[in-house]
Backbone as JSON Lines, residues from 0, in Angstrom:
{"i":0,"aa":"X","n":[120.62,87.38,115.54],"ca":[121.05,88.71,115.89],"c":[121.03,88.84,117.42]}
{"i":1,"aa":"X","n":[122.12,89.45,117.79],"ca":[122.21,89.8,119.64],"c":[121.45,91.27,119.7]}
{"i":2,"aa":"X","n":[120.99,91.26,121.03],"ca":[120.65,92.69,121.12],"c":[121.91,93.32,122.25]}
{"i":3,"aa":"X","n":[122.08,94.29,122.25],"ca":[122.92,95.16,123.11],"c":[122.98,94.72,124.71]}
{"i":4,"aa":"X","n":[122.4,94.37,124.94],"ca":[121.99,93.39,126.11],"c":[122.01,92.15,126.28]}
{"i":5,"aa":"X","n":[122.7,91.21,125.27],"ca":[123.09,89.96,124.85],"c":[121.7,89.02,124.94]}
{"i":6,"aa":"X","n":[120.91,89.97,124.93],"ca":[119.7,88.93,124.68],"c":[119.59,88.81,122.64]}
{"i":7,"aa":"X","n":[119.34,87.02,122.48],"ca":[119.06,86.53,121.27],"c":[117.83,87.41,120.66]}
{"i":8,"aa":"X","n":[118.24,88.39,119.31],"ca":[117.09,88.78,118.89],"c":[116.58,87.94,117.77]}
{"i":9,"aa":"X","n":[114.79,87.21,117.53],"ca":[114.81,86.86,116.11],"c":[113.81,87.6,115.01]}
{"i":10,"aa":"X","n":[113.93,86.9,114.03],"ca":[113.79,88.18,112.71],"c":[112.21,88.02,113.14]}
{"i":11,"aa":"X","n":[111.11,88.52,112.34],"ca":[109.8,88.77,112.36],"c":[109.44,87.47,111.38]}
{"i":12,"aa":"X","n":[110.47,87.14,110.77],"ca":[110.21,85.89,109.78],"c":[110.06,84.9,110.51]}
{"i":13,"aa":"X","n":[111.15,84.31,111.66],"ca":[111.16,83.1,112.44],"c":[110.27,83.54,113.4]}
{"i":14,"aa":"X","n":[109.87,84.66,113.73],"ca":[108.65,84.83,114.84],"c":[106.89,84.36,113.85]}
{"i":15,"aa":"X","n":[106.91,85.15,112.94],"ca":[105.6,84.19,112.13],"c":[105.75,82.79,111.63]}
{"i":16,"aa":"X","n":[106.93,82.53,111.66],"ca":[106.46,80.76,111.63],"c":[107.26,80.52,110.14]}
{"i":17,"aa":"X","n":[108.22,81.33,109.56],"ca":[109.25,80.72,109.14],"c":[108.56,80.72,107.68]}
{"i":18,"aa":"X","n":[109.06,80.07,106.48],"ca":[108.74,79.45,104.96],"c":[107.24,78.84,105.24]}
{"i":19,"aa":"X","n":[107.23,78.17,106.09],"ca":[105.6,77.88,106.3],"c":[104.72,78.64,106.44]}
{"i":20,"aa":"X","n":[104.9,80.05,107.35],"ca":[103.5,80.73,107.2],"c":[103.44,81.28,106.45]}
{"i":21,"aa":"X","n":[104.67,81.77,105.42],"ca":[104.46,82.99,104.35],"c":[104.14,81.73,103.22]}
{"i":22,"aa":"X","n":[104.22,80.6,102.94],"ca":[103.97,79.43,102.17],"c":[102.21,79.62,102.03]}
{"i":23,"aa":"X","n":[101.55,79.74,104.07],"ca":[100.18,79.21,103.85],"c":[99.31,80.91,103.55]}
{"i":24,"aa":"X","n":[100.18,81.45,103.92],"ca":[99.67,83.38,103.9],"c":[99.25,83.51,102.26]}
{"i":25,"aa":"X","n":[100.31,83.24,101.17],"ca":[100.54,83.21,99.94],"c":[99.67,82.18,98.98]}
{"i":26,"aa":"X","n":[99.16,81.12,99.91],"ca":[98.27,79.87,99.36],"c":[97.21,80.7,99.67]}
{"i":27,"aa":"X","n":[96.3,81.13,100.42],"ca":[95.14,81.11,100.96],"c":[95.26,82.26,100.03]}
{"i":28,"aa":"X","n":[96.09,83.84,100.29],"ca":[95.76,84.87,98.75],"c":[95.61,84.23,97.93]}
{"i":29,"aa":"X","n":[96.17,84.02,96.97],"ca":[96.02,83.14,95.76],"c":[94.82,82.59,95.89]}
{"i":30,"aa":"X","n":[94.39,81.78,96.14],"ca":[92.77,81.07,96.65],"c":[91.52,82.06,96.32]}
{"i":31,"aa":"X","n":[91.66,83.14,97.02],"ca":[90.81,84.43,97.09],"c":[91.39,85.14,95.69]}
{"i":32,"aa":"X","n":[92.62,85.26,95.11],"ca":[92.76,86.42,94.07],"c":[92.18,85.45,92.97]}
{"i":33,"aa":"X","n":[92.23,84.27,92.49],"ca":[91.97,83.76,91.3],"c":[90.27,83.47,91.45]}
{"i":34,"aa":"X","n":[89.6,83.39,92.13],"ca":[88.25,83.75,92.26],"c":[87.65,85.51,92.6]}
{"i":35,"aa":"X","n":[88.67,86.24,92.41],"ca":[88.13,87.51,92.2],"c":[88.52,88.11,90.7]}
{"i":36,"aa":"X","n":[86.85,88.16,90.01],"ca":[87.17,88.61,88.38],"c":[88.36,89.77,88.58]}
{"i":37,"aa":"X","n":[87.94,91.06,89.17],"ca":[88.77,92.51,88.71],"c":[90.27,91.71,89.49]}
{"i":38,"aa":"X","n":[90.63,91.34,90.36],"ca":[92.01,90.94,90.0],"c":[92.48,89.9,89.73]}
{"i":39,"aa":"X","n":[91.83,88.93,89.47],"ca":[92.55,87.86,88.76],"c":[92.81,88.2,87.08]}
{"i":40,"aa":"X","n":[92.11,89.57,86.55],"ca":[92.37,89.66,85.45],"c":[93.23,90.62,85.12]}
{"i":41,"aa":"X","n":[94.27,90.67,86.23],"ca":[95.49,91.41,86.05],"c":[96.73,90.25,85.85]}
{"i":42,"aa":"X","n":[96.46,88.57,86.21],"ca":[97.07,88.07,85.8],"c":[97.2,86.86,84.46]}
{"i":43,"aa":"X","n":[97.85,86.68,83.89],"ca":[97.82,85.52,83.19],"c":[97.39,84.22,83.47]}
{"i":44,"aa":"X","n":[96.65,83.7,82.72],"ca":[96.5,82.69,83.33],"c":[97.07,81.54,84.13]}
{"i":45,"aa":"X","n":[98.01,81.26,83.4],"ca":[98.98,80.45,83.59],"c":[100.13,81.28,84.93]}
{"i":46,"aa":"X","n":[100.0,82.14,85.22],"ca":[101.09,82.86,85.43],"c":[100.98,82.7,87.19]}
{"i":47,"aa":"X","n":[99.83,82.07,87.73],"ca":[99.33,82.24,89.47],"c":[99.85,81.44,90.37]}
{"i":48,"aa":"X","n":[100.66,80.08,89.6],"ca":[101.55,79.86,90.46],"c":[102.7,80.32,91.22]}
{"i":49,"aa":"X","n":[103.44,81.2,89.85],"ca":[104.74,82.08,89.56],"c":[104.63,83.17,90.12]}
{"i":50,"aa":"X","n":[103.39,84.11,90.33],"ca":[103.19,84.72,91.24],"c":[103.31,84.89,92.32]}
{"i":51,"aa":"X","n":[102.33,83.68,93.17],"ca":[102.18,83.15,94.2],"c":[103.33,83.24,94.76]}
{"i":52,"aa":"X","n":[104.46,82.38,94.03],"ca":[105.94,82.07,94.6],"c":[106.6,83.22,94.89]}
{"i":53,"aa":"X","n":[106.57,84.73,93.56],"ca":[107.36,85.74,93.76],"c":[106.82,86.46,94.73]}
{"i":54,"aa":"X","n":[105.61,86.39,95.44],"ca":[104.93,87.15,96.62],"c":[105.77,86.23,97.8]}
{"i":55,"aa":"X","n":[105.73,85.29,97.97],"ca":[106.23,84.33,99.07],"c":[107.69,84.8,99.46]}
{"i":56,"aa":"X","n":[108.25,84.62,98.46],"ca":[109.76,84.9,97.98],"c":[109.72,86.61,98.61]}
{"i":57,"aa":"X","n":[109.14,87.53,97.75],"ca":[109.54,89.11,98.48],"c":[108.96,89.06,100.14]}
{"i":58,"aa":"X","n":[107.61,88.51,100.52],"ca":[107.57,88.45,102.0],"c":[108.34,87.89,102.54]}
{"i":59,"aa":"X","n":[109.12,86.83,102.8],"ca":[109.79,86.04,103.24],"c":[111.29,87.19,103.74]}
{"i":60,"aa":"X","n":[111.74,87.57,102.35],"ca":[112.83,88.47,102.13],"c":[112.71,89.71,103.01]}
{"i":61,"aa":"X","n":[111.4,90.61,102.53],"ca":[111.06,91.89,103.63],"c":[111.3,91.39,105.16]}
{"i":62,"aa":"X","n":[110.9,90.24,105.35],"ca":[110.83,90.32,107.11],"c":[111.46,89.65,107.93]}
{"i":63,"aa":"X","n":[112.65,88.99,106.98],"ca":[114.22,88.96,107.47],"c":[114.64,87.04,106.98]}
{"i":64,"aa":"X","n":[114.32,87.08,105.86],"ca":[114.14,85.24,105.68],"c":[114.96,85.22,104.4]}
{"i":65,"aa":"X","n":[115.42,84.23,103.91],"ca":[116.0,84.55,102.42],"c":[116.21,85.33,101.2]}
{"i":66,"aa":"X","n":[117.22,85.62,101.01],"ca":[117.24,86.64,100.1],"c":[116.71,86.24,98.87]}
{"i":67,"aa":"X","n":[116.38,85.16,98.41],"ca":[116.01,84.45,97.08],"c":[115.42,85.9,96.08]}
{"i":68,"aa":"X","n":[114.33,86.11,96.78],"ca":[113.7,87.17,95.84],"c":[114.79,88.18,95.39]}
{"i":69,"aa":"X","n":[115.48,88.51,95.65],"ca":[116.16,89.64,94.93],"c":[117.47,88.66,94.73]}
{"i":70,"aa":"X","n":[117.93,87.69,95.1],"ca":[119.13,86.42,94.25],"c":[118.2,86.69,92.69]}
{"i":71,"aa":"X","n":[117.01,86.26,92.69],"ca":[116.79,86.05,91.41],"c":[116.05,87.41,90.57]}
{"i":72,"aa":"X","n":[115.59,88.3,91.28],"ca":[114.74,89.74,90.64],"c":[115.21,90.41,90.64]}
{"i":73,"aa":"X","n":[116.19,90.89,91.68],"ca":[116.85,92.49,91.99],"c":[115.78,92.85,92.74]}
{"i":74,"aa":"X","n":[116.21,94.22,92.88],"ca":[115.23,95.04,93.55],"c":[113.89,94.99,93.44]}
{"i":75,"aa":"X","n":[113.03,94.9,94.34],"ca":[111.71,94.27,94.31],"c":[111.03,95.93,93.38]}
{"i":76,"aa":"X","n":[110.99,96.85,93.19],"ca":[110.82,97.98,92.47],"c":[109.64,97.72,92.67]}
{"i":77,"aa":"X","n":[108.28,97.47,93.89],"ca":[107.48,97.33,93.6],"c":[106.48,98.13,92.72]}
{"i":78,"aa":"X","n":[106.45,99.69,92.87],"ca":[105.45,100.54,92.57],"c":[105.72,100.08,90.81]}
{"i":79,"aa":"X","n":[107.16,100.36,90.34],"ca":[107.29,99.88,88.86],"c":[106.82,98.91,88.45]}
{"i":80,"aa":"X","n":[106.61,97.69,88.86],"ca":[106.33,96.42,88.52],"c":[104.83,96.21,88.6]}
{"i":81,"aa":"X","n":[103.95,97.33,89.18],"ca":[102.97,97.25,88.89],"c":[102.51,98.26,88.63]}
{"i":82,"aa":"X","n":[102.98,99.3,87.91],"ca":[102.48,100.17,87.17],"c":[101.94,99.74,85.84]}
{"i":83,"aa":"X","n":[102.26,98.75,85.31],"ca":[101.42,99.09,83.73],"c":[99.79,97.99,84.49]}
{"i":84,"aa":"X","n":[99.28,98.14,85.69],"ca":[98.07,97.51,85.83],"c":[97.47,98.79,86.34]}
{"i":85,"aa":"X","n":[96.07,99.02,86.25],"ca":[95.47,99.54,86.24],"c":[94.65,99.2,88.03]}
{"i":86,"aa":"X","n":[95.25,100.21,88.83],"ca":[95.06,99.59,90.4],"c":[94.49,100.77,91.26]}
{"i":87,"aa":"X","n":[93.33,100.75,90.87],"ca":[92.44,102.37,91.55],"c":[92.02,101.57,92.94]}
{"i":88,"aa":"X","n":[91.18,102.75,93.74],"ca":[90.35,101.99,95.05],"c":[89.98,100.81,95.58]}
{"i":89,"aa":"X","n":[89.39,100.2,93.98],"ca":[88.6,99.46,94.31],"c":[89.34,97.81,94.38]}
{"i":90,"aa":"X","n":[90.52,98.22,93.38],"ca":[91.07,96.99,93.13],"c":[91.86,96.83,94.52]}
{"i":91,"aa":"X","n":[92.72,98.07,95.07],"ca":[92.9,97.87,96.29],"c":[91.99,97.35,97.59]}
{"i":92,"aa":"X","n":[91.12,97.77,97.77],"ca":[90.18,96.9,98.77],"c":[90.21,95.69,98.22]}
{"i":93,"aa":"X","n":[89.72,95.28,97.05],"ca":[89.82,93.61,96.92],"c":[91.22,93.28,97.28]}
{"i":94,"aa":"X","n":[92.2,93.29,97.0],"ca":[93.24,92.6,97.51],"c":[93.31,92.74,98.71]}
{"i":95,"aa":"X","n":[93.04,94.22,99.69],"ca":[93.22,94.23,101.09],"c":[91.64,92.86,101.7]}
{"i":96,"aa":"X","n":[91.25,92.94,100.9],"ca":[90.39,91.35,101.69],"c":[90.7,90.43,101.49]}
{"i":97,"aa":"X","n":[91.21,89.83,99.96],"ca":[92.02,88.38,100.0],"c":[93.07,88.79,100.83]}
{"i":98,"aa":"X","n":[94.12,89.75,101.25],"ca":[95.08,89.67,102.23],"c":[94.71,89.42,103.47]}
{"i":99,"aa":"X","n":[93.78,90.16,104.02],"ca":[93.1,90.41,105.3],"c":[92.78,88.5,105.62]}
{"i":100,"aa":"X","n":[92.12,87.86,104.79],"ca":[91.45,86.28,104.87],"c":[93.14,85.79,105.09]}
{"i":101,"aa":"X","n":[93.7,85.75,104.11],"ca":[94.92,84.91,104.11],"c":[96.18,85.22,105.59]}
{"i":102,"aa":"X","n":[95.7,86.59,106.45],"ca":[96.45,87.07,107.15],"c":[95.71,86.36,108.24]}
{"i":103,"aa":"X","n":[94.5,86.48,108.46],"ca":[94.06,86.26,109.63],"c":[93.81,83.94,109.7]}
{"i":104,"aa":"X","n":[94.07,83.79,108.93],"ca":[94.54,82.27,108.67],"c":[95.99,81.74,108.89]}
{"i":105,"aa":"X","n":[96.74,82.43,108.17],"ca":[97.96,82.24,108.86],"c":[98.9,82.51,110.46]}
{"i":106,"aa":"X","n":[97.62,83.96,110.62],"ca":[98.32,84.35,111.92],"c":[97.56,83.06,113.24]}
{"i":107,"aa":"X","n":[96.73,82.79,112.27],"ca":[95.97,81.49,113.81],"c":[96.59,80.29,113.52]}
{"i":108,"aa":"X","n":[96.99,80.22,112.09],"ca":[97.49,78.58,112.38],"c":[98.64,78.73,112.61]}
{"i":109,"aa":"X","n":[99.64,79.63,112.13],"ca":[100.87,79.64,113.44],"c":[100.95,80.35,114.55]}
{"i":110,"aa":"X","n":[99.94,80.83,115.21],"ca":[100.3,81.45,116.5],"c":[100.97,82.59,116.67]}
{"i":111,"aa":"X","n":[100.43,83.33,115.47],"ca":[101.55,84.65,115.66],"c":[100.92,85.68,116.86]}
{"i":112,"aa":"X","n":[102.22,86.19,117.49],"ca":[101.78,87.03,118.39],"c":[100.72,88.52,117.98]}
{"i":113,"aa":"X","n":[99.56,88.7,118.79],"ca":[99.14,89.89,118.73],"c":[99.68,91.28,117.73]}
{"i":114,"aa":"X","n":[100.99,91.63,119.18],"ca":[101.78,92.53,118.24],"c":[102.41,92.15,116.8]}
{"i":115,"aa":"X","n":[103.07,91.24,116.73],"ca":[103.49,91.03,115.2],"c":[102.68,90.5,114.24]}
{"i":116,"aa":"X","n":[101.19,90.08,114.63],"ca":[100.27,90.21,113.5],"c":[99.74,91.61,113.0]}
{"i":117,"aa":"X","n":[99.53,92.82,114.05],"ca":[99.28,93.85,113.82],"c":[100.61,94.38,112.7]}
{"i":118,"aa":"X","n":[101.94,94.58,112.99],"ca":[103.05,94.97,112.24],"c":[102.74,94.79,111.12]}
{"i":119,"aa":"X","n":[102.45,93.3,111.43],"ca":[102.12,92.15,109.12],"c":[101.11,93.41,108.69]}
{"i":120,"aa":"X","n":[100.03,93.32,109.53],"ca":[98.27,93.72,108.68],"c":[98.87,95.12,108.96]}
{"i":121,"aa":"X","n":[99.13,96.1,109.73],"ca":[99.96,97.74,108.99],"c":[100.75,97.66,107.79]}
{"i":122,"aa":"X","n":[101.67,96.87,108.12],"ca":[102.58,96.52,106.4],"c":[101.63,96.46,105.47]}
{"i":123,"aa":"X","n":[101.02,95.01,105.3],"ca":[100.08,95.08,104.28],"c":[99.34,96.26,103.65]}
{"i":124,"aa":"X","n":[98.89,96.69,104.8],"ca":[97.58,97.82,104.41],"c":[98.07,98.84,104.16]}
{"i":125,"aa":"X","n":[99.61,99.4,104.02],"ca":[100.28,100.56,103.53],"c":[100.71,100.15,102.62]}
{"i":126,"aa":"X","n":[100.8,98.74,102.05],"ca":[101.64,98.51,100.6],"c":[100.45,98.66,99.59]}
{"i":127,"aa":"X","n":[99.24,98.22,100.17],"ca":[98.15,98.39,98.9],"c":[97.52,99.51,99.02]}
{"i":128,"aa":"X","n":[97.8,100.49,99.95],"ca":[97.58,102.44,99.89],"c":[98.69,102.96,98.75]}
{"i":129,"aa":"X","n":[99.68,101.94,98.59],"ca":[101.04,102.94,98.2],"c":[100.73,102.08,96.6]}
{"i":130,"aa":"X","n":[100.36,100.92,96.26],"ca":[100.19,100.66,95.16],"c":[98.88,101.23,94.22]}
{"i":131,"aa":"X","n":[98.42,101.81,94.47],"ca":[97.25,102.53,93.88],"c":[97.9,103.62,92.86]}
{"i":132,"aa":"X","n":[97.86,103.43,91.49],"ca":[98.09,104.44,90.79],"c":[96.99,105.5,89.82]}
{"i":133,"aa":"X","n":[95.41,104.9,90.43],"ca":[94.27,105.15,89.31],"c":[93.74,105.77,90.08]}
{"i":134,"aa":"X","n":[92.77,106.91,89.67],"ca":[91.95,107.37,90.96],"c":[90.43,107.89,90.22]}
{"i":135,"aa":"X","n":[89.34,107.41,90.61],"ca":[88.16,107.31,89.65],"c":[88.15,108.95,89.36]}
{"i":136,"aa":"X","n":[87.54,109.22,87.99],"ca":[87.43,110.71,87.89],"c":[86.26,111.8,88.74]}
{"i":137,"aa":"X","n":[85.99,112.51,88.77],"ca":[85.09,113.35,89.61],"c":[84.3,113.9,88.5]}
């Protein structure tokens, strides 16, 4: 992409380091989600590779890298696609820490800049505010 100023702009994808960092971002979650009981038991067993991949696949896609994920899903519909799990507070903080581990690993082994690691970890931390559909009773 050019900017208005004919300076080369690139996506946030080739600035974090391309299929590789969302590859090692997506390895290292995974790592942390299948050793955490309350969310690893939102998935199948069998099912954490296939996961793994469709998380890789929609990050990759969100931040300007192949369209694959929606070539093969459609619309990522996230809030729908995880509505029939049961995703209050708590389950959110656990994932915001396997994310948080897997973010702060990827952003050092590729060198992501300051500012565009902050962008990733805001993204992140508003997608698992916005996926919360449970809220403990009072």
């Amino acid at each position: 992409m050019t900017a208005d100023d004919g300076r080369v702009e690139t996506s946030m994808f080739e600035r974090l380091g391309g299929a590789a960092f969302f590859a090692d971002f997506t390895r290292v979650f995974y790592e942390g989600i299948k050793r955490d009981a309350v969310i690893s038991a939102m998935y199948p067993e069998d099912d954490f590779a296939e996961a793994e991949r469709r998380l890789r696949m929609f990050l990759e896609q969100y931040w300007g890298g192949p369209t694959t994920y929606s070539d093969e899903r459609g619309h990522p519909r996230l809030r729908m696609r995880h509505a029939p799990f049961v995703i209050d507070p708590d389950a959110r903080d656990r994932w915001l820490e396997h994310a948080r581990c897997a973010w702060e690993f990827a952003c050092a082994e590729h060198h992501v800049s300051a500012a565009d690691a902050q962008t990733l970890w805001d993204y992140l931390h508003a997608s698992a505010f916005a996926m919360v559909n449970s809220l403990p009773q009072l």
